[in-house]
C-alpha positions in Angstrom: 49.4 -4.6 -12.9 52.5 -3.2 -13.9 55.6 -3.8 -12.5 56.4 -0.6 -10.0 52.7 0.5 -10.1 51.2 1.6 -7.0 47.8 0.0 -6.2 46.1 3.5 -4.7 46.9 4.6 -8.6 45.3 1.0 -9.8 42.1 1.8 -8.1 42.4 5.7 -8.0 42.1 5.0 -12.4 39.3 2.2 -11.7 37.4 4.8 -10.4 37.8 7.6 -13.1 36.8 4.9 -15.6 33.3 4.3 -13.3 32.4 8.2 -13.2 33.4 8.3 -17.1 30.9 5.5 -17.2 28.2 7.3 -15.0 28.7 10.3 -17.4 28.3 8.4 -20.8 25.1 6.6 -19.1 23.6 9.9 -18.4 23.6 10.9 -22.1 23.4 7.4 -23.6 21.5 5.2 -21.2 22.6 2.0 -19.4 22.4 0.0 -23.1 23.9 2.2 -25.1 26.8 2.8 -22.7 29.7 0.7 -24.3 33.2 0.3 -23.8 33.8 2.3 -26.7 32.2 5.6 -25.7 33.6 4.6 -22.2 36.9 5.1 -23.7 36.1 8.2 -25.8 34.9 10.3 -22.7 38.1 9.2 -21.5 40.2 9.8 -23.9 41.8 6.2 -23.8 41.7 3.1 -25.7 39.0 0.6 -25.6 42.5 -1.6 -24.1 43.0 0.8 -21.3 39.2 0.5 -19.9 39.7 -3.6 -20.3 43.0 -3.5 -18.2 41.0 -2.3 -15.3 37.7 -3.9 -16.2 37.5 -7.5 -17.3 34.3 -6.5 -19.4 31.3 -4.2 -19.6 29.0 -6.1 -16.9 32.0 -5.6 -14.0 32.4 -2.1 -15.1 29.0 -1.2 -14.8 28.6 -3.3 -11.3 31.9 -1.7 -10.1 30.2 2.0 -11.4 26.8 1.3 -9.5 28.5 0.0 -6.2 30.7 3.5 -6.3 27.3 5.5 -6.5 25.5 3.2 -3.9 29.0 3.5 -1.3 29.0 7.2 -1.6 25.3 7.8 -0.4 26.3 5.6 1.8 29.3 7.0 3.2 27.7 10.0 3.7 25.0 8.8 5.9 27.3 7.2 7.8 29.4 10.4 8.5 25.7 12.0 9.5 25.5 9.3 12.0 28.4 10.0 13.8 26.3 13.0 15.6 25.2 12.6 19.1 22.2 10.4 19.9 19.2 13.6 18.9 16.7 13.9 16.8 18.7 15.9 14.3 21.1 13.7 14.0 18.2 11.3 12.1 17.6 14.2 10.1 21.0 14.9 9.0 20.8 11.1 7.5 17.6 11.5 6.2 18.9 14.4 4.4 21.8 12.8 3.1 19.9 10.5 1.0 18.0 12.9 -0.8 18.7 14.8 -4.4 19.1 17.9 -3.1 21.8 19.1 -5.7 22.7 18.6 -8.9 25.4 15.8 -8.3 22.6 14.4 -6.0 20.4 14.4 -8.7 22.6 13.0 -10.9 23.8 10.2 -9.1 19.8 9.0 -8.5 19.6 9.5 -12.2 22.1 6.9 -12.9 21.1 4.7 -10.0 17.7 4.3 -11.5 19.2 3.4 -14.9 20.2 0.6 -13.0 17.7 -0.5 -10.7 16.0 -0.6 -14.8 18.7 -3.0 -15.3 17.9 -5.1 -13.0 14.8 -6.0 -13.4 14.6 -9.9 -14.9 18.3 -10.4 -13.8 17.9 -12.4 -10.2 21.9 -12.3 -9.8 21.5 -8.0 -10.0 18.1 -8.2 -7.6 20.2 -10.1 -5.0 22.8 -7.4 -5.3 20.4 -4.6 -5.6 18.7 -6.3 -2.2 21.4 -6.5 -0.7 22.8 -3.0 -1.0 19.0 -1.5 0.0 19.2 -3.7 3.5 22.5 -1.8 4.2 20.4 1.6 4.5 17.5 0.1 6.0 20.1 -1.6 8.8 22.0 1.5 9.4 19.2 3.7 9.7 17.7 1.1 12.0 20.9 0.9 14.1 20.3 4.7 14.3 16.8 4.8 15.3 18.0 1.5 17.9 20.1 3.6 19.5 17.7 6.7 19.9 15.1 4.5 21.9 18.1 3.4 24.0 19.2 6.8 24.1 15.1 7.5 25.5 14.6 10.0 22.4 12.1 7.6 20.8 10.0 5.3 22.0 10.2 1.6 22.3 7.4 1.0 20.5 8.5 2.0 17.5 9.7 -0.8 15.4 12.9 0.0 14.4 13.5 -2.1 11.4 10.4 -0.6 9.7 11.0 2.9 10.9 14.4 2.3 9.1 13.3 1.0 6.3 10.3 3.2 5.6 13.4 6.6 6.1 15.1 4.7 3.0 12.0 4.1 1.2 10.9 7.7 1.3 14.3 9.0 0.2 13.9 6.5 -2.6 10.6 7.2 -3.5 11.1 11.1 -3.7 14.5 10.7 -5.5 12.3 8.2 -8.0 9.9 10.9 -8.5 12.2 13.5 -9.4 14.9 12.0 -11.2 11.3 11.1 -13.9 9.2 14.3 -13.0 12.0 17.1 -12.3 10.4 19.7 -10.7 8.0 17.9 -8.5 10.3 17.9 -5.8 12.2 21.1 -4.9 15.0 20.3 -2.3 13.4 22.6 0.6 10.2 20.7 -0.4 11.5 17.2 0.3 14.0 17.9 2.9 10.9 19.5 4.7 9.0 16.3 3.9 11.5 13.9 5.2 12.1 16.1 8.3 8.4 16.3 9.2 8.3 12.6 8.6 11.2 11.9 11.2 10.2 14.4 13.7 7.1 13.0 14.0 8.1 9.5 15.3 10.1 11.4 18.4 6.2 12.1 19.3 4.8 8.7 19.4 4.3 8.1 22.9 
């Protein structure tokens, strides 16, 4: 890092150069995407992108973690609602493509999961990242049965992971069939689905 350089500005560019990335992928795919047309849609040399990315495989890991932390961060700032039934929802919701930069973002995030497929190391990442939605809906639904909004019979690690399995399954669906899925149709779907564990007795 250069002398005098501040390192909010290091990781501030870092990022730039991962949504670049996330653009070029759109139009290119996850092959194509080089460091090369990573550095044209910035407008930088190939140099600059390699000063804050040793090389094309910790760009693209760095590009997919960004994606997976800001679903994630956004569920987590739906959780910070009181212990209700909505509140579930409002996570549910989260998750789902329900706008264009939604849609994108699932677009890209399936590019990788592609990716991963014959690569253990990127399946233990990929693994890894899916058990921190299944945990924190879990947590969620944990604290609803403690709350006495669900029941305790409801396994809660299921419940949780079935809420992140849906979301992924619709988002699956319309990021390769667009228009199979309009956003009323799946946030309906995943509130129904929600709703109806605060009636199992």
């Amino acid at each position: 890092m250069a002398a005098g350089r501040k390192k909010g500005d290091h990781d501030a560019r870092r990022i730039q150069i991962a949504e670049a990335t996330c653009r070029v992928i759109l139009r290119m795919g996850v092959e194509r995407a080089g460091i090369a047309e990573i550095a044209r849609e910035m407008g930088c040399s190939t140099g600059v992108v390699m000063h804050y990315h040793a090389s094309k495989a910790e760009l693209l890991l760095f590009a997919k973690n960004l994606l997976f932390d800001t679903v994630y961060d956004r569920v987590a700032q739906a959780r910070q609602g009181p212990a209700v039934i909505d509140t579930l929802v409002a996570m549910g919701r989260e998750m789902l493509p329900l706008d264009a930069a939604a849609v994108e973002r699932w677009r890209v995030l399936t590019a990788f999961n592609g990716l991963a497929i014959g690569n253990p190391d990127l399946m233990k990442l990929q693994a890894k990242r899916d058990l921190r939605f299944t945990k924190i809906f879990s947590d969620a639904i944990r604290e609803l049965q403690q709350a006495g909004v669900l029941s305790s019979k409801l396994d809660a690690l299921t419940e949780g992971r079935g809420i992140a399995a849906l979301a992924d399954g619709i988002s699956g669906e319309v990021v390769m069939s667009p228009g199979t899925w309009k956003p009323r149709q799946s946030l309906a779907f995943m509130e129904r689905h929600i709703r109806m564990l605060a009636a199992v007795p």
